[in-house]
N, C-alpha and C positions, 0 to 999 in steps of 0.2 A: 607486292602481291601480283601486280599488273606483268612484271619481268618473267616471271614463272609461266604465264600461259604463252607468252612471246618467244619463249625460248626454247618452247616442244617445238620437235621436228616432226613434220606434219606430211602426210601425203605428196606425192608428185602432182600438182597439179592444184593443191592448195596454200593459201597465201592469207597470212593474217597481216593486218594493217590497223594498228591503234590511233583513235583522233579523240583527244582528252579522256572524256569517262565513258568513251562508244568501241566498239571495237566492228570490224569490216571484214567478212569472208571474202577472198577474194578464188573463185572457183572456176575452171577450165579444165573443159572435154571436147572432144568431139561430137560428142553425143549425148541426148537429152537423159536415159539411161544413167551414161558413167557419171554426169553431172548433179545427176540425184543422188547415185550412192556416195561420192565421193563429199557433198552437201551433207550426207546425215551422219556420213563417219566423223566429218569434222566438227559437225552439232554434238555428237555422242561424249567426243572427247574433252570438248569444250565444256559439256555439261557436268563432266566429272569433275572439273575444275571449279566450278560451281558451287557446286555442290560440297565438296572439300573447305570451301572458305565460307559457307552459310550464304549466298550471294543470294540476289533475285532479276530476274529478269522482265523489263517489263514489255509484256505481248504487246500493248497497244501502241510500242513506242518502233516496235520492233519491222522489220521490212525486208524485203530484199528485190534486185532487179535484176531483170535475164536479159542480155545484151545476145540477141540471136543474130546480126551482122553490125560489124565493130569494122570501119576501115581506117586500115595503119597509114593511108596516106594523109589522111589530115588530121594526125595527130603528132605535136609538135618534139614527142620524146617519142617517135617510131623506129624500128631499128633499121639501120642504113649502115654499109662501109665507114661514112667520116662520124655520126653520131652513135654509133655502137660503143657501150663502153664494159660490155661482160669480156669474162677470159677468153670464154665462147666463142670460136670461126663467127662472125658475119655469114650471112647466106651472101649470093652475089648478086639475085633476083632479090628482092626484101617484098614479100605480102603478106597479104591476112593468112595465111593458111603455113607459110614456112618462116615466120620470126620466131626467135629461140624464146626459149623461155621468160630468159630474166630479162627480157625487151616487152614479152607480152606482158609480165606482172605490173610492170612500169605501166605499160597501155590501159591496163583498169584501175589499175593503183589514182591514174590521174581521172579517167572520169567518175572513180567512185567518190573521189575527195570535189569533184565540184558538183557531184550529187548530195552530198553530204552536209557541204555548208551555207546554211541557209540565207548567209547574206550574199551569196552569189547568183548569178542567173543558174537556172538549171539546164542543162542541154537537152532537150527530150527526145532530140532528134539521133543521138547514141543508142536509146533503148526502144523498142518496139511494145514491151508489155511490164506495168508493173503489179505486183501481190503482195500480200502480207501474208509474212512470216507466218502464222499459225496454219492460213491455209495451206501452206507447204507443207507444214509440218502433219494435215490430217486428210492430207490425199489420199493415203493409202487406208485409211479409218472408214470416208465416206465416199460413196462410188455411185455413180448417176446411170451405171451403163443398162444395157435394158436386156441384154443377150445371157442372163443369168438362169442357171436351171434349177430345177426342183431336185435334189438329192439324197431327201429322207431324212437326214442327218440335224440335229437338235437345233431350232430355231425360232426367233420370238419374233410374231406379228403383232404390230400394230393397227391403232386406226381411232379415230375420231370423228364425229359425225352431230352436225347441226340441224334440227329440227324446230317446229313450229313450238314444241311442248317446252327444248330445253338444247344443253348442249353434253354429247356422252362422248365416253373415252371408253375404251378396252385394249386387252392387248391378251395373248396364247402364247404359251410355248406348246410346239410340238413336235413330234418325235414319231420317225416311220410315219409321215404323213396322219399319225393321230395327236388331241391335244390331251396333254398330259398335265397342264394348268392352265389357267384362267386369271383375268381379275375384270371388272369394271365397274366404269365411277361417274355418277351423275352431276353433272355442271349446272350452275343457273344461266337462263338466256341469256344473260347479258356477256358472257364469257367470248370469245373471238372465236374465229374457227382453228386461226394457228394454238391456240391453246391448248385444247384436250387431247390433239397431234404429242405437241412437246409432254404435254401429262402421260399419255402413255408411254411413252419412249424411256421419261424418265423414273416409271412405276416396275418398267420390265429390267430394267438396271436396275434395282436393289433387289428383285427378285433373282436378278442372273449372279449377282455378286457373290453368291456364295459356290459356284461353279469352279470358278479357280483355272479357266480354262477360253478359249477364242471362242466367239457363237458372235450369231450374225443378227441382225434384226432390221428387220423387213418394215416399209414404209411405203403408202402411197401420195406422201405431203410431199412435195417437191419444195414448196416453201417452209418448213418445218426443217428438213437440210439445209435450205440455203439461212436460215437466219441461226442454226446449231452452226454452223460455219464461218458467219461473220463475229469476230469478238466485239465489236462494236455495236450489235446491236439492241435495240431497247428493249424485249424484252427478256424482262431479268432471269425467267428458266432457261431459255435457250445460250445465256452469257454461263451459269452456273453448270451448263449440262459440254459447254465449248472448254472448259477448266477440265471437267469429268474425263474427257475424252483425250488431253493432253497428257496426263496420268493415267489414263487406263487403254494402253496397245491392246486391250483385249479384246477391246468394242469394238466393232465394225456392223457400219451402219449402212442398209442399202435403200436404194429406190427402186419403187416396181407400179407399174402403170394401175391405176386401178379398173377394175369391170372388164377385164383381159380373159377371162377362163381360167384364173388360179384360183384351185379350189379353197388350198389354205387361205388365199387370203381375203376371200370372201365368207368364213370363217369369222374371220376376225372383224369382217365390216359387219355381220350377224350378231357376234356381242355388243358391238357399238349402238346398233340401232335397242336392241333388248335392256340396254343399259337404264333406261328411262323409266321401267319398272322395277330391272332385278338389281341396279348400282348401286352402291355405298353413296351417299352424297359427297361430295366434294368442296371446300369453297376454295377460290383462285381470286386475289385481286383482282377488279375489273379493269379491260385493257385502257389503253388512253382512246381509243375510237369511242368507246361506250361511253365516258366523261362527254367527249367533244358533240355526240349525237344528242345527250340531255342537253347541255348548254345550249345546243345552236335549236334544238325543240325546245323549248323552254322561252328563250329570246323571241322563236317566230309565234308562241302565243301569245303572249304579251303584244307584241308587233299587232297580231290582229285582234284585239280585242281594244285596243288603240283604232284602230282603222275602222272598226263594227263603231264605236261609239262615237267617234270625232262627230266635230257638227261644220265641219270645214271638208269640200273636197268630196261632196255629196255625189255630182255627178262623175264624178270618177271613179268611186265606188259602186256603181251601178257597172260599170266596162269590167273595172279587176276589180272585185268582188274578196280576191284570195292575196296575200304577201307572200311575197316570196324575195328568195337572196338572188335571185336571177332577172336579170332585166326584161322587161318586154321584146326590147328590140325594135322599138320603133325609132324612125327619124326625128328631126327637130320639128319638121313641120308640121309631121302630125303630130306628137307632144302639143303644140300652137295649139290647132284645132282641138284636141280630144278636152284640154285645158280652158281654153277660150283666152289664155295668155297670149295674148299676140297684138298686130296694128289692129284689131279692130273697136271699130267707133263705141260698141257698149263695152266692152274694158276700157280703151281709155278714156270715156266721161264716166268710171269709178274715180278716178285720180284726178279728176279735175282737168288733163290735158286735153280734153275737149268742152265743147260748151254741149251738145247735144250726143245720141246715141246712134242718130241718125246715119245711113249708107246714103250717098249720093242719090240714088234708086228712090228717097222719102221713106223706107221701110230702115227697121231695126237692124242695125250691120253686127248681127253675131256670125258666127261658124254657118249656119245652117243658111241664111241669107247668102252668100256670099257662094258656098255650095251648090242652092239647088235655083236662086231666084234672079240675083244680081246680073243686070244685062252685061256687066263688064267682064265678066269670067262665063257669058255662055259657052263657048266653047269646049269646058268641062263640065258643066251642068250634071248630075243627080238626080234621079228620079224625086219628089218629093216627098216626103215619109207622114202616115198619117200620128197625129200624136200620141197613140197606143205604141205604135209599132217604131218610135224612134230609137229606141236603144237596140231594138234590135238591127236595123238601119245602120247606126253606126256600128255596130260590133263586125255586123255582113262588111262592112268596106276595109274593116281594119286586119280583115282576115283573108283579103283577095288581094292577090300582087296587084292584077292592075288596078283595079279600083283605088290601091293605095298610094302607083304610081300617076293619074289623073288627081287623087288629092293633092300632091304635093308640089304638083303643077298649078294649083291655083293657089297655095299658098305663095308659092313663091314670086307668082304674078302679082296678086296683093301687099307680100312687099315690097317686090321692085315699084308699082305704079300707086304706092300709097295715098300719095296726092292727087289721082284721079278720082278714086275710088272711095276718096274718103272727103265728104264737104263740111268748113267751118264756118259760119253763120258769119264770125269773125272777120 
């Protein structure tokens, strides 16, 4: 079977190369142009082949790379006078630009095959850009350019639109700048924005299908294209609607900026937003964002409803009051402090490692001793806080750079000089 597509004679400039059940375009031009047609004439005919034997092809396995500067000098089969072995004159200069033919095939021939097998290093430094295959194949389908005019001529806007109420979709066809259909479909909130984009797009394709003919369809999602264009991506209308478009040359799909002064397709943003009264309902699986936002809401109540009731960790629920997945962002020291974890004399006569609670000073050695009273750390001293207004005291210092920066200077005095500052009866 495999003899049969190896043994058409193929274009000038094209080169098939078989490596077990894989087969290799090997394609050279001069130009980006001939190298695209020359690429689809030999997809076309290959396809017929295909097709002929019931084959299948699979996109996601599929690839191809553009070798845009290739030098024949450190490549070990370059064509030269002694290593030339075509019937073909030798040039008597040998470069990238005048090696014959059956020398250049040889030159991709070898770094397609060490691109190719996966238990080799790969050279990356031969290619400058890689793509997949389908986006090649739907360059000419979907088009990002922004220099497109209005020509009156029969064509289907889109559009999708997120609000507080819900999520809508619509889409027109219109003709001589009038619209000559309609549709629109009401989403539930919980639905994405890329959603009701790809819903329209894909409601105006079954409406166009029976046209039998090219029409274009207008878009202001930018990401709605780009995920219609990855065949890999997760969601599953835009993978169903990438299939659609590989079989239907008819569709061509564009982008056009939105809130620009285009009348039609402001138009079509008009049915999107009205969709929320006059739309058919719709249902759409919910995206994986929507899952991920109950779960991680759902976790963080629980979290604080734990936090609201513990009977451990009192005063620290007075400072953060709220949980969250995000860190404060405090230092170690202050954690010490804000905690009362630390060298000081009433945490460790909790554990027995001291015999009294006592600061050197004959006063109680918590946080707040040590902060505003202890002669050993006057040097950072604190205003002293009346016992109403402590907490807010601490929260004032833990929200001032410097203030935070003179805390942690006496932390860390109080570690280093622990043995001063701290006396054992013992």
């Amino acid at each position: 079977m495999a003899n049969e597509i190896l043994s058409v004679q193929w274009s000038q400039g094209v080169h098939l190369q078989a490596f077990a059940d894989e087969f290799a375009f090997i394609v050279t031009d001069n130009t980006r142009e001939g190298l695209r047609k020359l690429s689809k004439l030999a997809l076309d005919k290959c396809k017929v082949w295909i097709d002929k034997n019931k084959l299948h092809v699979s996109m996601e396995k599929s690839s191809y790379v553009l070798f845009s500067k290739l030098w024949i000098q450190d490549n070990p089969n370059r064509c030269s006078p002694r290593g030339h072995r075509s019937s073909i004159p030798p040039p008597t200069n040998p470069t990238r630009r005048n090696s014959c033919p059956s020398c250049s095939s040889k030159i991709f021939i070898y770094h397609s095959h060490l691109y190719i097998q996966p238990n080799r290093i790969r050279k990356q430094k031969h290619w400058n850009s890689h793509f997949h295959l389908p986006n090649f194949l739907l360059r000419n389908q979907i088009s990002f350019a922004e220099n497109h005019r209005d020509s009156g001529a029969k064509a289907i806007h889109t559009d999708g639109s997120t609000t507080d109420e819900g999520t809508d979709s619509a889409y027109c066809i219109l003709e001589n700048y009038g619209i000559i259909a309609s549709w629109q479909g009401k989403l539930d909130h919980s639905n994405s924005v890329l959603q009701p984009e790809i819903l329209a797009i894909n409601m105006a394709i079954e409406a166009a299908s029976s046209l039998h003919r090219a029409i274009k369809f207008w878009t202001n999602s930018l990401s709605s294209l780009m995920a219609i264009l990855n065949p890999k991506s997760h969601n599953g209308m835009a993978r169903e609607f990438h299939t659609l478009l590989l079989s239907h040359k008819i569709i061509h799909l564009r982008w056009r900026k939105a809130h620009v002064g285009y009348l039609v397709k402001e138009c079509a943003d008009q049915l999107a937003k009205e969709a929320m009264t006059n739309g058919d309902p719709f249902f759409l699986p919910k995206p994986l964002s929507y899952l991920k936002f109950e779960i991680r809401s759902d976790a963080l109540s629980i979290w604080q409803d734990n936090w609201d009731d513990g009977e451990t960790g009192r005063s620290k629920h007075d400072i953060v009051p709220r949980v969250s997945n995000k860190p404060v962002g405090w230092y170690r020291e202050e954690l010490m402090f804000v905690t009362g974890h630390g060298p000081f004399p009433s945490y460790l006569h909790r554990f027995n490692l001291r015999t009294h609670d006592n600061c050197s000073c004959d006063e109680k050695g918590d946080p707040i001793h040590y902060a505003t009273k202890c002669r050993f750390t006057l040097s950072w001293h604190f205003q002293t806080p009346t016992v109403s207004l402590k907490l807010q005291w601490l929260k004032n210092i833990l929200t001032n750079n410097l203030s935070r920066t003179r805390l942690r200077l006496v932390m860390r005095f109080i570690c280093d000089e622990n043995n001063l500052i701290v006396e054992d009866n013992n």
